[in-house]
N, C-alpha and C positions, 0 to 999 in steps of 0.2 A: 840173838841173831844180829848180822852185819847186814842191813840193806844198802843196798848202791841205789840210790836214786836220782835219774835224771831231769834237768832245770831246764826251763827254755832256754833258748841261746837268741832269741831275739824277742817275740812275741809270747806276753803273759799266756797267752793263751794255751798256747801250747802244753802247760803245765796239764797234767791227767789227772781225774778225778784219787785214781791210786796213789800216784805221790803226794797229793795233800793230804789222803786220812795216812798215810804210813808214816810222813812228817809227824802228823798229828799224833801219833800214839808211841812214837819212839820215848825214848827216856833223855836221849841226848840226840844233838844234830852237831855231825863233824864239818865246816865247813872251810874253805879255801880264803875265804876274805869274810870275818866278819860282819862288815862295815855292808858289802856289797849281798850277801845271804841277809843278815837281817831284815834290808827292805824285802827282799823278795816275803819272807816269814809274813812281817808284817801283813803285805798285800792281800793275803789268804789267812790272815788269823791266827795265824799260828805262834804259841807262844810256848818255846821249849829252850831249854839250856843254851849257849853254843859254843864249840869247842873249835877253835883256831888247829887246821891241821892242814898243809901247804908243806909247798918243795923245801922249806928250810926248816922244819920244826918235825919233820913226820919220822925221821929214827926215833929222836927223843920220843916223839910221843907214844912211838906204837906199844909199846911196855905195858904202860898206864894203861890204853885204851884196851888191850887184850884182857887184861887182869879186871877192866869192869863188863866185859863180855862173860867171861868166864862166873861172873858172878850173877850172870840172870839179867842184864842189862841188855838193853832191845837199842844199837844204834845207826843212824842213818849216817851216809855220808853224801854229802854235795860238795859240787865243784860251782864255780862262778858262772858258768856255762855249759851245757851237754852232759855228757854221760861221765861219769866219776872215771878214771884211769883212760881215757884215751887223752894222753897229752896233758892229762893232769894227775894231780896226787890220786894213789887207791892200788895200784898194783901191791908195792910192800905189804900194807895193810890187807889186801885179801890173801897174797902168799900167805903170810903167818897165821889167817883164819884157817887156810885150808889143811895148814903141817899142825896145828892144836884141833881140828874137829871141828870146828867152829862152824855154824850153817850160815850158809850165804843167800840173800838172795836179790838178782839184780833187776829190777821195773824197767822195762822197754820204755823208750822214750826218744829226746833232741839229742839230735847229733848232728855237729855240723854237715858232715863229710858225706853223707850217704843223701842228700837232698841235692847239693854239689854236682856228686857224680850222679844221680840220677838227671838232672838237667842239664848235664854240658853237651849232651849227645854225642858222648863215646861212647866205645865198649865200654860193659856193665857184667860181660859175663866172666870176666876175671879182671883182679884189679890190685895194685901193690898201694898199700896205704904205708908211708914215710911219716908224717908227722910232719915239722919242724926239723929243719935242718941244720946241722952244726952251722954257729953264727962263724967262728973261725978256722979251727984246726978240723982237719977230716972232712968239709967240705965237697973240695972239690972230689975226693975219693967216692964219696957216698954219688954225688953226682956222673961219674963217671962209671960207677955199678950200673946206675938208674937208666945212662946209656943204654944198656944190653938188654934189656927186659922188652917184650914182644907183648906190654899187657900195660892196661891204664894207669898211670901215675897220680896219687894222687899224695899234697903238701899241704901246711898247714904254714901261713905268712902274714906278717903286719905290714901297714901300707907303706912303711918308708924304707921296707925293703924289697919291695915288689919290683922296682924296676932292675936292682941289683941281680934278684932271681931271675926275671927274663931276660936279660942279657949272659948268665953263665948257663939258662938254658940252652939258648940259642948257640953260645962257645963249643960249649959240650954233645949236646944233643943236636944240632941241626939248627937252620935256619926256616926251615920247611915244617917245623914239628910245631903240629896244631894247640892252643893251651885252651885252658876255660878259665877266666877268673871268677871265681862267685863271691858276692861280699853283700855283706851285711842283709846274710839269712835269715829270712823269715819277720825280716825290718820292714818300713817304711817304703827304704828307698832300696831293699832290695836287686839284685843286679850279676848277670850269668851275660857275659863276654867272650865269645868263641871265635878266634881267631889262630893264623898261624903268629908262632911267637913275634916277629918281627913287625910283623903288625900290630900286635899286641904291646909293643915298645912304644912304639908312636905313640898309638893310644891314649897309654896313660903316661908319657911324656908330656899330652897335652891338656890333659885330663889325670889330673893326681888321683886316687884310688884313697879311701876312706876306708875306714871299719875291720873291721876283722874279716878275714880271706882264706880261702880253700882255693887251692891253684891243682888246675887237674890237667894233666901232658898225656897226651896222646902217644900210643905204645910204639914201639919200633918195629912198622910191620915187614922191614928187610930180614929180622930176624924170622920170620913166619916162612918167607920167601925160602931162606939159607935151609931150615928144617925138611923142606918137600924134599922127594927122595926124584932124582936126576932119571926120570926113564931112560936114558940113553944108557945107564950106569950098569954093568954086569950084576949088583947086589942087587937090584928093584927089578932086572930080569928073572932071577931068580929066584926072587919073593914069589912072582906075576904066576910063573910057570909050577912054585909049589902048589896057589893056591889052583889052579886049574886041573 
């Protein structure tokens, strides 16, 4: 079996009693940075194999790694932080579980995004998660989709391009449109910033932004506006007058 299991993304703690005994009894743990999964092993005891599998090595590896699945091998996969495949390696590797039979099973757990959006105090009851955004080509298109959407936005950003993003926010989307920045979840100095973007400029103009970042934009509620149907309009009379 392939288990997905999720790491804290800030606080040891957060780690679940489940993901250490499943750590624990796997035969192999696929991990994203050796160097950086190790200490975590360490921390909780845990002493199993580890297998380097990251954005540059996971075609080559999926091969190997299937063929010791297929052979009764029990393996875990972790990311450096959160849930395996959002925004990190685990997709390919679970597509080809799923087209060979292969049983999956994935342990609730850290995820940046969803603590994020629970504390920026937007809408919560639909929500468009982006990720990371093209650093160059396709950009501003992807940005310009993100426009149109009538529902919470949420990104995934490092701090030395934070200010870059709130400024092609602001180009693109408004100067009006409210962001959240959340950084460095479930930290220390943890920190959820709600403003409208341009405010939000200043901000951290004056005040540079640390740590790893979930940036969540507030939805386009003109679009919401554009969808109500015009009572004045002969169709919405006609609706009015069916249903009566």
């Amino acid at each position: 079996m392939l288990y997905l299991v999720p790491t804290p993304i800030g606080n040891l703690d957060d780690m679940t009693f489940r993901a250490i005994d499943t750590l624990r009894a796997c035969d192999v743990v696929l991990t994203e940075d050796t160097r950086t999964s190790g200490k975590l092993l360490k921390h909780f005891n845990i002493d199993k194999p580890m297998w380097a599998f990251h954005a540059f090595n996971e075609h080559k590896a999926l091969g190997s790694i299937i063929s010791h699945l297929q052979q009764g091998k029990n393996i875990a996969l972790i990311s450096d932080a959160g849930t395996p495949g959002i925004s990190d390696p685990g997709f390919l590797l679970v597509r080809e579980c799923v087209a060979q039979g292969i049983r999956i099973s994935c342990l609730p757990g850290a995820t940046a995004f969803v603590p994020a959006l629970v504390s920026s105090g937007m809408s919560t009851d639909k929500f468009f998660f982006e990720g990371f955004l093209p650093h160059k080509k396709g950009r501003q298109t992807r940005l310009k989709f993100l426009c149109t959407l009538n529902v919470t936005i949420i990104l995934y950003e490092s701090p030395h391009r934070l200010i870059k993003s709130l400024e092609e926010i602001r180009d693109v989307l408004g100067s009006d449109r409210r962001v959240c920045v959340a950084r460095e979840i479930s930290k220390m100095f943890e920190e959820f910033v709600t403003l409208p973007v341009t405010e939000a400029i200043t901000h951290y103009k004056n005040k540079p932004a640390k740590g790893e970042i979930v940036l969540i934009i507030e939805g386009d509620s003109t679009q919401v506006k554009r969808k109500s149907p015009d009572k004045k309009s002969k169709r919405y009379q006609d609706q009015k007058d069916e249903e009566e």
